[in-house]
N, C-alpha and C positions, 0 to 999 in steps of 0.2 A: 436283794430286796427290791420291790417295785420303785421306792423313791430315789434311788440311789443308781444315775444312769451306766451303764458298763460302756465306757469310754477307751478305745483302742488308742493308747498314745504314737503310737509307729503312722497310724493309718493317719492320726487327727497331724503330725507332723510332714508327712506325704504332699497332703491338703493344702497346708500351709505354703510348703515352699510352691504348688503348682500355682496358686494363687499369687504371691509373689513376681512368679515365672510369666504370667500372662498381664498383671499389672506394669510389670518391667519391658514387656513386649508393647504393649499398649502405648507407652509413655515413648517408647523409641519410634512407634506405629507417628505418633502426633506430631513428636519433631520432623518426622523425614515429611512427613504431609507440608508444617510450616515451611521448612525447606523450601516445598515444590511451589507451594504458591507466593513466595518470595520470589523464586526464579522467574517465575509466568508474570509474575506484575513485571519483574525487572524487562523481561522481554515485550512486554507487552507495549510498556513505556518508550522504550529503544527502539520500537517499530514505527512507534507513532508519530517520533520524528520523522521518521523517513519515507512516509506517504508523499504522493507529488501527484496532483491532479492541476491544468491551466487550461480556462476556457476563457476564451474574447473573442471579441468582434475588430472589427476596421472604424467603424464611428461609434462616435458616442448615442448617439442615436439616430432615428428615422431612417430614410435612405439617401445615396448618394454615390458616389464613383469614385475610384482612384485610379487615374491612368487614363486614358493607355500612356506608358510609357514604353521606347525602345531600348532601352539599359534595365537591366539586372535595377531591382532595387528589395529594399529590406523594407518589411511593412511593418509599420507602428501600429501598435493595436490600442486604441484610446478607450474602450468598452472592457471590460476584464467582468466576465462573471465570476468568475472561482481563480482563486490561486493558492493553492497549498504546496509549500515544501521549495519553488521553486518558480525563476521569473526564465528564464533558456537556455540555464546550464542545469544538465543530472545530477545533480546533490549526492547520487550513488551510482553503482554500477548496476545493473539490472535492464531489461526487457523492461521500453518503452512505448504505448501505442499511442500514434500519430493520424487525426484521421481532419479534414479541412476537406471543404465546399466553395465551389462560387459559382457565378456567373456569369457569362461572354467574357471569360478572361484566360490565361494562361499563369498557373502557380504551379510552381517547384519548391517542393522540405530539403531542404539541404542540412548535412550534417559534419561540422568541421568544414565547410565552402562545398560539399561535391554534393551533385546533386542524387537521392536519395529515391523520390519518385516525384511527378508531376499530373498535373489536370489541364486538360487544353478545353474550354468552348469557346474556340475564334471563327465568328462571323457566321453566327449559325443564324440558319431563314427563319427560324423562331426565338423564342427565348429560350436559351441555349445552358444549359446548367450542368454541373460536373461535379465530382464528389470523387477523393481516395484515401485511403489510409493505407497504415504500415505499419510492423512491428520493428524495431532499431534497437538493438542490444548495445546500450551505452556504456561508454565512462564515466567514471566522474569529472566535470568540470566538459564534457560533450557538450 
């Protein structure tokens, strides 16, 4: 009869469990997702200790000279614009870049006392300026 729908119960229970089968798929879909961005904060956090950026100067401000001296010396840096992670030891092991400027001077990066690379402008007929950097794959406590 027209009011009375013809309802296939095999097919309507088919249905059912595929429905089931993709809701249950679904629900495992959402946990492995949480999962992942569980991981990714945790990682993300864990990295962000471990950034290391140090930039300074020699004075605190304006201009002025240190030296000359003829002994080796360790230079105090009284200017500090950024310090993240790390005051002159590697907090991690990893690839470090090293890059320092002056002028009419002679600087050497030493790392663990040996010298690493250097800049020389000694006694130039102008104003004499120098710039190098370096890549130094460290330790930790380097």
């Amino acid at each position: 009869d027209l009011f009375s729908p013809n309802v296939n119960i095999t097919e309507r229970q088919k249905l059912e469990e595929t429905l089931d089968n993709v809701l249950s798929e679904n629900e495992a879909l959402k946990t492995k997702v949480r999962d992942l961005q569980n991981k990714l904060e945790s990682f993300q956090k864990e990295n962000e200790a471990k950034k290391v950026a140090f930039s300074a100067g020699l004075l605190e401000s304006g201009t002025g000279h240190t030296g000359p001296t003829n002994i080796p010396k360790t230079l105090v840096y009284k200017k500090v614009f950024s310090n993240i992670g790390g005051v002159s030891t590697a907090p991690m092991k990893g690839a470090y870049y090293f890059r320092f400027y002056g002028t009419t001077m002679a600087v050497s990066l030493l790392k663990n006392g040996a010298t690493q690379c250097s800049l020389h402008a000694w006694k130039p007929v102008s104003n004499g300026n120098a710039s190098n950097s370096v890549v130094l794959t460290l330790e930790i406590g380097d």
